[in-house]
C-alpha positions in Angstrom: -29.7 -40.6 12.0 -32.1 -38.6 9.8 -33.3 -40.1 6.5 -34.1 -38.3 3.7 -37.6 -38.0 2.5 -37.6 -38.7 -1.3 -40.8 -38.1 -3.6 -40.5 -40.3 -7.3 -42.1 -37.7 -10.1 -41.9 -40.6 -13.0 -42.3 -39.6 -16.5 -42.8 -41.1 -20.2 -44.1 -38.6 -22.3 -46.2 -35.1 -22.5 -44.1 -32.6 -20.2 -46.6 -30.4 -18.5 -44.6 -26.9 -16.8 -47.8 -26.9 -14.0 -47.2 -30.1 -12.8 -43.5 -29.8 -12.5 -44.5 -26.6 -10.7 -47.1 -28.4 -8.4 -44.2 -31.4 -7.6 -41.7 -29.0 -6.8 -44.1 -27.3 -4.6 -44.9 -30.6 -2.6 -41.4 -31.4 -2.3 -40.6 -28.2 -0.9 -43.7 -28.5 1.6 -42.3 -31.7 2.7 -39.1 -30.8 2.8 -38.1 -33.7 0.4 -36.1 -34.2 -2.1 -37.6 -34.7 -5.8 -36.5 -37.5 -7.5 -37.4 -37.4 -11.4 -37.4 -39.9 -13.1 -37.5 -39.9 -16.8 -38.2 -43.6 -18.6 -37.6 -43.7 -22.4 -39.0 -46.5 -23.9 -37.1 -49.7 -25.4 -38.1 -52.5 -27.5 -35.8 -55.1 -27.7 -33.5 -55.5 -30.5 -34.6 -51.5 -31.4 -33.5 -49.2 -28.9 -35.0 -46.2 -28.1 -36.2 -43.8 -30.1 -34.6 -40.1 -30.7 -37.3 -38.4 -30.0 -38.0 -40.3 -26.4 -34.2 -39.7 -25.4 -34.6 -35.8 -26.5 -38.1 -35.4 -24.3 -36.7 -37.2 -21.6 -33.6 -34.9 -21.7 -36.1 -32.1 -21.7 -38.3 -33.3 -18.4 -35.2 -33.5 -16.4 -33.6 -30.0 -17.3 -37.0 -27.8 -17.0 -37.5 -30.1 -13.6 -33.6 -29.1 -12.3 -34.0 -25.5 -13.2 -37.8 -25.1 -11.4 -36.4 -27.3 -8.2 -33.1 -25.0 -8.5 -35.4 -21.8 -8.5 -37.4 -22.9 -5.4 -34.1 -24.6 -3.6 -35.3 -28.0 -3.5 -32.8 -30.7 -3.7 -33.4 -33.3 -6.6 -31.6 -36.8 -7.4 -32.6 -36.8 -11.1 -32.6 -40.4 -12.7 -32.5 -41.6 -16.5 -33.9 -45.2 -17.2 -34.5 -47.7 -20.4 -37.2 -50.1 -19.9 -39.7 -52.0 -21.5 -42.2 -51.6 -18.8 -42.7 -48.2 -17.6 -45.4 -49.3 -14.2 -42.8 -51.8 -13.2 -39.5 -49.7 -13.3 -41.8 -47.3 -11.4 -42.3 -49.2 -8.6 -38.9 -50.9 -8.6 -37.2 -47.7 -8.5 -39.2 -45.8 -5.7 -39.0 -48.9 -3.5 -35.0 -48.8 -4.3 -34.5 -45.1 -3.3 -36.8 -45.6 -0.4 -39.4 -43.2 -1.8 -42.1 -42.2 0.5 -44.6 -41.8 -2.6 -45.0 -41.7 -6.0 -46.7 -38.2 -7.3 -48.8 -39.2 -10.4 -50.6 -35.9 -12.4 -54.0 -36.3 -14.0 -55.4 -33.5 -16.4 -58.6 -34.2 -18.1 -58.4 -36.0 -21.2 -54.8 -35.3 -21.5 -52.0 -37.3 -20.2 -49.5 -36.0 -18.6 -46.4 -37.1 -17.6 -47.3 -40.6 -17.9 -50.0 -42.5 -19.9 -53.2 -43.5 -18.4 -52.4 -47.0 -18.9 -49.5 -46.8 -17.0 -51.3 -44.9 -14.1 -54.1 -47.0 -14.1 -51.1 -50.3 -13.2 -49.7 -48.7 -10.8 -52.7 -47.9 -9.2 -53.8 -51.7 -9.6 -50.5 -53.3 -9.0 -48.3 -51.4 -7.4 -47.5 -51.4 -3.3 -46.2 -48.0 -3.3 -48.2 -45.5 -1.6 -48.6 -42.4 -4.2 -50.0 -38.9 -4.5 -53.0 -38.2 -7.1 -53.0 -34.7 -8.1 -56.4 -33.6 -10.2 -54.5 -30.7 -12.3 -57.0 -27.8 -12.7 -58.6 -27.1 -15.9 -58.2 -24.4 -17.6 -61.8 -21.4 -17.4 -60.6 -18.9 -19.9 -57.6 -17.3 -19.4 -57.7 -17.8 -15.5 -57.1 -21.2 -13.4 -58.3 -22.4 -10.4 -55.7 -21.8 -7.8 -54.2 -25.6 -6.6 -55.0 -29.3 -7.8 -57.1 -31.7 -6.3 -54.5 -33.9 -4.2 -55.4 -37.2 -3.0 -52.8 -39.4 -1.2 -53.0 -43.1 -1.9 -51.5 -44.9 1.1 -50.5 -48.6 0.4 -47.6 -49.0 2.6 -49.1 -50.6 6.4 -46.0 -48.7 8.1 -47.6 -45.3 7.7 -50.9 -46.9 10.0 -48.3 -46.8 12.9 -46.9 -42.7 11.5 -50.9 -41.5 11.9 -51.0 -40.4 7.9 -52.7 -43.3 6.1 -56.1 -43.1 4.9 -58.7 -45.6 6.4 -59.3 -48.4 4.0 -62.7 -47.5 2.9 -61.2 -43.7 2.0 -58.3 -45.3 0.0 -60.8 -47.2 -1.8 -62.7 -44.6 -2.6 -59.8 -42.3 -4.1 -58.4 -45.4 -6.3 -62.4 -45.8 -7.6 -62.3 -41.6 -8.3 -59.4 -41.8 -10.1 -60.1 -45.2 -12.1 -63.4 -43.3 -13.3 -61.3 -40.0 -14.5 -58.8 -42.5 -16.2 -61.4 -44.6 -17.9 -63.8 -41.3 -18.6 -60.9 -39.6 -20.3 -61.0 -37.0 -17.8 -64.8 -36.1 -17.7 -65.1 -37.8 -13.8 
């Protein structure tokens, strides 16, 4: 029976057209299917803001089209919550996602907030891939992100693809710096 490789692109805010570029590219590469998922933000008793529901609408549709474009297949997934980290995690272990693919651009956020990146990479079991967008040198960019995969999961020891501990360690310490730094590593 074949399963079907799934990669979680979470987001809660700041759409950003090169890293929807950069996950549909990975998902492609790894023959996978992308599975966004846009969180809007509710406060009990409130609801969710306008604004939230209208970005969230936006994320999914740019990220349909680009996977369309490329042929990728995508399971695209609309979620209230009140804490964005957790629905993260609960969802990719639901779906059976083999990571979650978190984007990290200098000072900017994008896709998620720092905050949330920062508890999923404290809390969270799921094993995840760190992309270091590139920044931008005049009207040129550097060619392809820094990608660091964060294995968690002790199954993939067995597969061959997990980092060694120390490595892992190492790549959660890189990123926590850029998060902290506001982007300035």
């Amino acid at each position: 029976m074949h399963t079907t490789t799934r990669l979680l692109l979470p987001f809660t805010g700041n759409i950003n057209a090169l890293a929807l570029d950069y996950a549909v590219q990975l998902a492609e590469q790894r023959q996978a299917t992308l599975v966004p998922l846009a969180l809007i933000a509710a406060q009990s008793g409130k609801g969710a803001r306008l604004e939230h529901i209208q970005q969230a609408q936006d994320f999914l549709e740019l990220t349909r089209r680009k996977a369309e474009r490329q042929g990728v297949p995508i399971e695209p997934m609309r979620l209230y919550t009140q804490d964005a980290a957790c629905s993260i995690e609960a969802i990719a272990s639901e779906m059976e996602c083999e990571a979650i693919l978190l984007f990290l651009y200098g000072a900017g956020e994008v896709l998620l907030e720092h905050a949330e990146i920062r508890s999923l990479m404290d809390n969270s079991a799921c094993n995840m891939h760190i992309l270091l967008l590139p920044e931008k040198r005049g009207r040129r960019m550097t060619a392809h992100p820094l990608h660091i995969p964060f294995r968690r999961r002790s199954g993939d020891e067995e597969q061959g693809v997990a980092l060694p501990q120390e490595r892992a360690e190492k790549a959660g310490s890189f990123v926590q710096r850029i998060i902290r730094s506001g982007g300035r590593g």
